[in-house]
C-alpha positions in Angstrom: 13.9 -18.2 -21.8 11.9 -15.2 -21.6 13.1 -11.7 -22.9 12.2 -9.0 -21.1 12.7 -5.3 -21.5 12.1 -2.6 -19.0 11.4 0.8 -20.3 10.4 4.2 -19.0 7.5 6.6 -20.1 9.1 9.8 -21.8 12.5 7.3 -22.3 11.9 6.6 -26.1 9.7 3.8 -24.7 7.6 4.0 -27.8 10.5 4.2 -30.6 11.5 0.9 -28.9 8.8 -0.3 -28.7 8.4 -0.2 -32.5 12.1 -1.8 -32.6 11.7 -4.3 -30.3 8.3 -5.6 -31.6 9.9 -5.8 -35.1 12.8 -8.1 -33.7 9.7 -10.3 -31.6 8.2 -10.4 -35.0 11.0 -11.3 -37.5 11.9 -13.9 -34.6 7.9 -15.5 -34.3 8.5 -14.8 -30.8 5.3 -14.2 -29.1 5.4 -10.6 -27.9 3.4 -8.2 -25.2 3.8 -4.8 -23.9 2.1 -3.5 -20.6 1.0 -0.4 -19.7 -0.5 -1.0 -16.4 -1.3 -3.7 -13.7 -4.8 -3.9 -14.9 -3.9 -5.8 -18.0 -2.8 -8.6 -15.9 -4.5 -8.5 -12.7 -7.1 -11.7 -13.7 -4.3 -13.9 -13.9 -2.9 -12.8 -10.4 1.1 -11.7 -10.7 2.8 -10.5 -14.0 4.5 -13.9 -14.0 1.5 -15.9 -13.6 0.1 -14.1 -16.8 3.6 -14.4 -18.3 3.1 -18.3 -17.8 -0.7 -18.8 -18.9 -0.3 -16.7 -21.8 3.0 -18.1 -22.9 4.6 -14.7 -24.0 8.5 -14.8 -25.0 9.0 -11.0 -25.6 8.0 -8.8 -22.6 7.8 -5.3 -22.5 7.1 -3.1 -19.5 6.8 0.9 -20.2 6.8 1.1 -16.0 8.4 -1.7 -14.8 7.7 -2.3 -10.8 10.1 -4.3 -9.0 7.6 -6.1 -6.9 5.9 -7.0 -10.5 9.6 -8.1 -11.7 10.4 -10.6 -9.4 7.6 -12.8 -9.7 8.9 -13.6 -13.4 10.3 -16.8 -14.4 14.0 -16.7 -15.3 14.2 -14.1 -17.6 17.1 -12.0 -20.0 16.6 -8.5 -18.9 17.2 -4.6 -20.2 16.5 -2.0 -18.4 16.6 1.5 -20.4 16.3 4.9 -18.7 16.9 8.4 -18.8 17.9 11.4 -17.1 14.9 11.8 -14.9 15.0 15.6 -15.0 14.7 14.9 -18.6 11.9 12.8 -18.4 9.8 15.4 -16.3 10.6 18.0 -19.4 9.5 15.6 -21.7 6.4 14.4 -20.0 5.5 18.4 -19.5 5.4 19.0 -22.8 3.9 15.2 -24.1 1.3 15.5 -21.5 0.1 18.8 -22.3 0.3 18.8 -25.8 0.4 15.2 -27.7 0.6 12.1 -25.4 -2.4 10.1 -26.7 -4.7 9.6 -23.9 -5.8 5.7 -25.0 -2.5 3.7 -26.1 -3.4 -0.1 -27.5 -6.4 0.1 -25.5 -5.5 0.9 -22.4 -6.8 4.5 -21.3 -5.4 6.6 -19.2 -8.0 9.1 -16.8 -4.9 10.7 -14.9 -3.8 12.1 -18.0 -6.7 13.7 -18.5 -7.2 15.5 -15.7 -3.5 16.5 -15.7 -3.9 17.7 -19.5 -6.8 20.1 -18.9 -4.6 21.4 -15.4 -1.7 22.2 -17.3 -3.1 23.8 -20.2 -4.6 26.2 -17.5 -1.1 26.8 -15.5 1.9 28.8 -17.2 5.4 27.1 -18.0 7.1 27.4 -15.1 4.0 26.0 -12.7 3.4 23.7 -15.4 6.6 22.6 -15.0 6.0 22.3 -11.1 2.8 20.2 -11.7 4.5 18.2 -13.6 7.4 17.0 -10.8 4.5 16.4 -8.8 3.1 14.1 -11.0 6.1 12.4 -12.6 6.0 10.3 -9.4 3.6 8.3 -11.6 6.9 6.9 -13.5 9.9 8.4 -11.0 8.7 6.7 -8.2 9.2 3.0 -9.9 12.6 4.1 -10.4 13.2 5.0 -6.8 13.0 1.5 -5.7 14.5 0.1 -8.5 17.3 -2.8 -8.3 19.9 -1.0 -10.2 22.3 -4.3 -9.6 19.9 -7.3 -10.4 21.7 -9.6 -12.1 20.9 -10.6 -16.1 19.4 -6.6 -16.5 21.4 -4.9 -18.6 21.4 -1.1 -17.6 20.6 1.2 -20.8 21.0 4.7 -21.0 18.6 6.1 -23.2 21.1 9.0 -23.7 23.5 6.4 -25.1 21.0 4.4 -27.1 20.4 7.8 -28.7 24.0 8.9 -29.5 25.0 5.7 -31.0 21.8 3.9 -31.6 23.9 0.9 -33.8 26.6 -0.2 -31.2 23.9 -0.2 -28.4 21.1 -1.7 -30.2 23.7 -4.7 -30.7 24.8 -5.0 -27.2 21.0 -4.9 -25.9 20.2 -7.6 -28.5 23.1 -9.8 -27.9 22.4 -9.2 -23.9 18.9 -10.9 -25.0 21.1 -13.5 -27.2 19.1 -12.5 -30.3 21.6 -10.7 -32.5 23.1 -13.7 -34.2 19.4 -14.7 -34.7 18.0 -12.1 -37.0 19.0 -12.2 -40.5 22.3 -10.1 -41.9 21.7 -6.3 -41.9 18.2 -6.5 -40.4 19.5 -4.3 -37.5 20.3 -1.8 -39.9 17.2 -1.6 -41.6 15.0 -1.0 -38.6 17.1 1.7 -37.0 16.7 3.7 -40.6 13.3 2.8 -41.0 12.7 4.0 -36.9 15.4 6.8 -37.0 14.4 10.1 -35.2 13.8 11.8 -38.8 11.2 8.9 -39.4 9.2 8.9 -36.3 8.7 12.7 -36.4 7.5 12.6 -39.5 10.3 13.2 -41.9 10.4 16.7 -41.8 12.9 17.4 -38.4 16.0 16.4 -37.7 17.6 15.8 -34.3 17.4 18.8 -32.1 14.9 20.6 -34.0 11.7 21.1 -31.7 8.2 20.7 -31.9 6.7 21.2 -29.1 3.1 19.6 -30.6 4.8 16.5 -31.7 5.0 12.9 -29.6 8.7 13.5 -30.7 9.6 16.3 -30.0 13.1 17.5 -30.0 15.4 14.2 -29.4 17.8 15.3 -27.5 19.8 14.9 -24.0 19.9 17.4 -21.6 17.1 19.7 -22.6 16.0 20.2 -18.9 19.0 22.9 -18.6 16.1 25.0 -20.8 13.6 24.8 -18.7 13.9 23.7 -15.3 14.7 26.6 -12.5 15.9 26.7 -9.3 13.0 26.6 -7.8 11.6 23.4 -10.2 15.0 21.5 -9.2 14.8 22.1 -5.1 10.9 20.4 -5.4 12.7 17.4 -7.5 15.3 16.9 -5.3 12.7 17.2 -2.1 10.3 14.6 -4.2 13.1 12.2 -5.6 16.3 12.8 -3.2 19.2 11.2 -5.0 17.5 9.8 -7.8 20.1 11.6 -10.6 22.5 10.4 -8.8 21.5 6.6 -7.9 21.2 6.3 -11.9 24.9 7.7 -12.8 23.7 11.3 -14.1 25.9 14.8 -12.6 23.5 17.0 -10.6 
């Protein structure tokens, strides 16, 4: 059965991606991440290149539903974030560190967004940046938060108790009793926050140049106005709400 895991860009899609690709590896599951529609448009639908290529492991950094249901039966997770988090994170990613080409797969958008923002101060920065979140938000919008056999992941959980989730998400995928004893605590050390940002931050300590930059929930109370909050809630309506968050 096929393993598939939906993540979101500025959701610590790329720390699981390192996790996840691990666990494909130690497994000699045949694993693939993608980007964009492009990497699978010559076979026709996601799940006709699912099929052809044979992959067991598939990851999705902005998982469309259209693209999801043309899948073969499948084990899901679905991990997201506080949206208004995820425009805070992409404002300062984009401007500052996002790599423009990731595993070969460039994006031009950024580009032009990158050279825009670094023009704009913070707060109409910040305003670009709800604009073009709908990039990534919009997926979310038409979502199906209740499909069954998709475990629902808050990346604010995964975060806070990286352990007791990681388990759930890998015995959702029925992997954990798989992988060999204390492998799952290896690779959360080895990918831990402190790690990935180089080994000289912890947790909560920013840098505003980095890919990761500060690690924590609820940073948009530091940035986001009044005025940035009434254009997200005009651009994504209920959106906080529909995925459980307090607006």
């Amino acid at each position: 059965m096929l393993r598939a895991f939906y993540a979101r860009h500025r959701a610590s899609s790329m720390w699981s991606k390192a996790i996840a690709q691990d666990v494909a590896s130690t497994l000699g599951m045949r694993f693939q991440i993608y980007f964009v529609d492009d990497q699978w448009a010559e076979h026709g639908s996601l799940g006709d290149a699912v099929s052809a290529l044979g992959h067991e492991f598939l990851m999705l950094t902005n998982a469309r539903q259209a693209d999801v249901d043309t899948l073969p039966e499948s084990r899901g997770v679905h991990l997201f974030r506080d949206p208004r988090d995820m425009v805070v994170s992409g404002y300062f990613s984009h401007r500052n560190s996002h790599p423009i080409n990731v595993d070969g797969v460039q994006w031009t958008e950024l580009i032009r967004h990158r050279i825009n923002l670094r023009k704009l101060d913070k707060d109409a920065g910040l305003m670009a940046e709800i604009e073009f979140s709908g990039y990534f938000l919009d997926n979310l919008l038409s979502w199906d938060l209740d499909a069954p056999d998709v475990l629902a992941m808050r990346m604010e959980d995964l975060v806070s108790d990286s352990a007791t989730q990681w388990a759930r998400m890998l015995e959702h995928w029925q992997l954990l009793d798989r992988l060999p004893d204390g492998h799952l605590d290896k690779l959360l050390t080895t990918h831990s926050f402190e790690q990935m940002a180089g080994g000289t931050r912890k947790k909560g300590e920013e840098d505003q140049a980095s890919h990761y930059r500060k690690g924590i929930a609820g940073d948009w109370r530091n940035h986001l106005g009044t005025e940035h909050l009434a254009l997200f809630r005009e651009r994504y309506g209920d959106l906080v709400e529909r995925l459980g968050y307090d607006w």
